[in-house]
N, C-alpha and C positions, 0 to 999 in steps of 0.2 A: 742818469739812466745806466750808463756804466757800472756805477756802484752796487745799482740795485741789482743789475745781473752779475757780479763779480758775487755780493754775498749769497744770493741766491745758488750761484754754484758751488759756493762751501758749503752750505747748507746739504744741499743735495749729495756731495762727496762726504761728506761728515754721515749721511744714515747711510749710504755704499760701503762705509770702511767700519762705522762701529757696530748696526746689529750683527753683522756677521763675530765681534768681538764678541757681545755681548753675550748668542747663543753661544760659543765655543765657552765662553765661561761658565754659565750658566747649567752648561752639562758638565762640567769639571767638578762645580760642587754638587749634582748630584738630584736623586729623586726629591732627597727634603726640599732641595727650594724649589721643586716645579710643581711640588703636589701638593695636596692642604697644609700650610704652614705651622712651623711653631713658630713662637713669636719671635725668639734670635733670630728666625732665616728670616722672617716678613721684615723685621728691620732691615734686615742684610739689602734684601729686593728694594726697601722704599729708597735707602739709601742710592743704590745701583738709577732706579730710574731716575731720580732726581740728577747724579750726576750728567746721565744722558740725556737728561731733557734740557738741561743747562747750556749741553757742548750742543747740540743739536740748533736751539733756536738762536743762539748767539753768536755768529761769526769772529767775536773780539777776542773770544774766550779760545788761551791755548787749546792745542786740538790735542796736541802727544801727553802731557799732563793729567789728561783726561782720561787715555788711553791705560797710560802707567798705573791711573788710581783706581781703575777697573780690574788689573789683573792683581794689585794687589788687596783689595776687600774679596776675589774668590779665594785668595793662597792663603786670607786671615781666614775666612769663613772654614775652608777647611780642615785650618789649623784646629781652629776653636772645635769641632765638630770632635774631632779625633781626641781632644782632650776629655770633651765629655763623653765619650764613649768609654773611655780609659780609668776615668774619676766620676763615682755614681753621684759625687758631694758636689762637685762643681756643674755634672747634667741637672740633677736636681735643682740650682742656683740658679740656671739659665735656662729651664722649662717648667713650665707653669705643668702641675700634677692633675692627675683625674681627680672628678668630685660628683661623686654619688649623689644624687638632687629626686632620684624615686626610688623606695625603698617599701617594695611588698603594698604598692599603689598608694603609696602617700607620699608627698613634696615634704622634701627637709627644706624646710624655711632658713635655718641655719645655714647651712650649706649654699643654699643658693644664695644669697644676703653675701656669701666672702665671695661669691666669682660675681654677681654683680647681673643674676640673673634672675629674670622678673616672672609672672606665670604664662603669661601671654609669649614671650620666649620659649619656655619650653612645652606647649601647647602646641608652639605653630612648628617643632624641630620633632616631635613624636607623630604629628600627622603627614611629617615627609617619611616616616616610617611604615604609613600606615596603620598609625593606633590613632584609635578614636578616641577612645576608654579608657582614661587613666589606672583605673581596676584592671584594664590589661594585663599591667604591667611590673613583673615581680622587683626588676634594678635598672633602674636607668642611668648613665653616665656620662657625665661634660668632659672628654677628652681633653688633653692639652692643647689641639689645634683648633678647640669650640665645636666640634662635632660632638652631635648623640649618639651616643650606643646604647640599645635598650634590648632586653632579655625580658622578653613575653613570661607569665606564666604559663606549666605547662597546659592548662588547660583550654590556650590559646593559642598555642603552638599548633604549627600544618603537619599535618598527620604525615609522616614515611612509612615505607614500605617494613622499617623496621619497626617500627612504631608497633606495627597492626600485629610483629608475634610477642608485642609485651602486653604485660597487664599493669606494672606501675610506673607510670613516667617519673621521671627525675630531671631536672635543671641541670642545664648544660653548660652551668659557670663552673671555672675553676679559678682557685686563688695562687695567684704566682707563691712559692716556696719558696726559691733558689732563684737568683741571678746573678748571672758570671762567677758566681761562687761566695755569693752573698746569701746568708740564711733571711728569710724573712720573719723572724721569732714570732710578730704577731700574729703571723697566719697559724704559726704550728700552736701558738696560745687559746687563739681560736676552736680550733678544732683537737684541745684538749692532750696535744703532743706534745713531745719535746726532740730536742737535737737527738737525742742516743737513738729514739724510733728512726727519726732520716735517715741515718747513717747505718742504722741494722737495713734498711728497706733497698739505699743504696749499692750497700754492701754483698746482697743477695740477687743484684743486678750485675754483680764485678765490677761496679763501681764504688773505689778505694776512695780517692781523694776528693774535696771538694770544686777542684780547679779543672778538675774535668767537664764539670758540669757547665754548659750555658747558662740553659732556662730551665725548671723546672715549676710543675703547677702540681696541685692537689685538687681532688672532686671531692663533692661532699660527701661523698662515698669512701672516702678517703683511700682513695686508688693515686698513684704518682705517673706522673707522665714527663717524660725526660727527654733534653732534648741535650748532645754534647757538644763539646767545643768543636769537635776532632772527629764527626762520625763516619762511620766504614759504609756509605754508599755511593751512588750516583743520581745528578740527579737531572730530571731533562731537560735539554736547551730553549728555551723563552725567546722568542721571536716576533718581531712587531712589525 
């Protein structure tokens, strides 16, 4: 009887001392592991619970050891994070890429066949969007975190206030050009340009070099929209 309340009380001091670890780590590395996963951070977590579920229901099991290997999987995690940000080669190696699966209301069989998705999948992930009607639908996208993103045709789209002083709608995708001062050639191939255009369009912006630039996207209008590393605003505080 002893026993059994001796471990019991470890028990109970072991979830008092480590979810409060857990959450402090857990916000150290950040929105990725608390909000729809890519697949590194979901490891990162399965791993995490596992070790606490381990220290948690087994009294035998060092407790400080435990402790140690918690704070250091958030100091890998956010190691690793910060290299992928830095190297697009090695983000790419450890995030699974978007993949176009409806294109102008027909399912790429192809495409869906490499991520491992079936139609009743993405049936049932377009009517959490509220499409019923695959004809809806001009692109649809499997994210790297398994989420859909779908881009109505425009003649499905809900009508704005801006909407009602045009007369031709146009689609409101654009294709990434530029990141972190990466050209994306296919895009510019795509739509029949080449670097010297970017660079005449950038240039006519006062923007000189490519390292300036964050993000940039292209409309099929072929209008640039720039976002820099380094921009001259402010911007409002985020409160929760």
């Amino acid at each position: 009887m002893t026993d059994f309340i001796h471990d019991n009380l470890i028990v109970i001091g072991r979830i008092i001392t480590i979810i409060p670890l857990m959450l402090v780590v857990t916000l150290y590395m950040g929105k990725r592991a608390i909000g729809e996963m890519p697949v590194f951070d979901f490891l990162i977590i399965v791993i995490l619970g596992a070790l606490v579920g381990a220290d948690i229901a087994d009294p035998e099991i060092e407790h400080l050891p435990t402790a140690v290997a918690i704070i250091a999987i958030g100091l890998f995690q956010k190691a690793i994070v910060k290299w992928k940000i830095s190297n697009r080669k090695i983000g790419k190696l450890l995030t699974l890429g978007p993949t176009i699966v409806i294109q102008d209301g027909i399912l790429l069989h192809e495409n869906m066949q490499k991520i491992q998705y079936s139609i009743d999948n993405i049936l049932f992930m377009l009517r959490q969007k509220d499409v019923f009607d695959i004809r809806d639908v001009e692109t649809a996208i499997v994210e790297p975190n398994g989420t859909l993103s779908v881009l109505k045709k425009p003649s499905k789209l809900p009508v704005t206030r801006e909407d009602l002083q045009l007369r031709q709608h146009t689609s409101a995708i654009a294709f990434p050009v530029i990141s972190e001062g990466y050209i994306h050639r296919d895009t510019l191939t795509h739509f029949h340009l080449d670097e010297e255009w970017l660079r005449k369009q950038l240039a006519e912006q006062n923007i000189i070099g490519l390292n300036q630039v964050f993000f940039a996207s292209i409309s099929p209008s072929k209008r640039l929209h720039i976002s820099l590393k380094n921009p001259k605003m402010h911007t409002p505080p985020v409160n929760h």
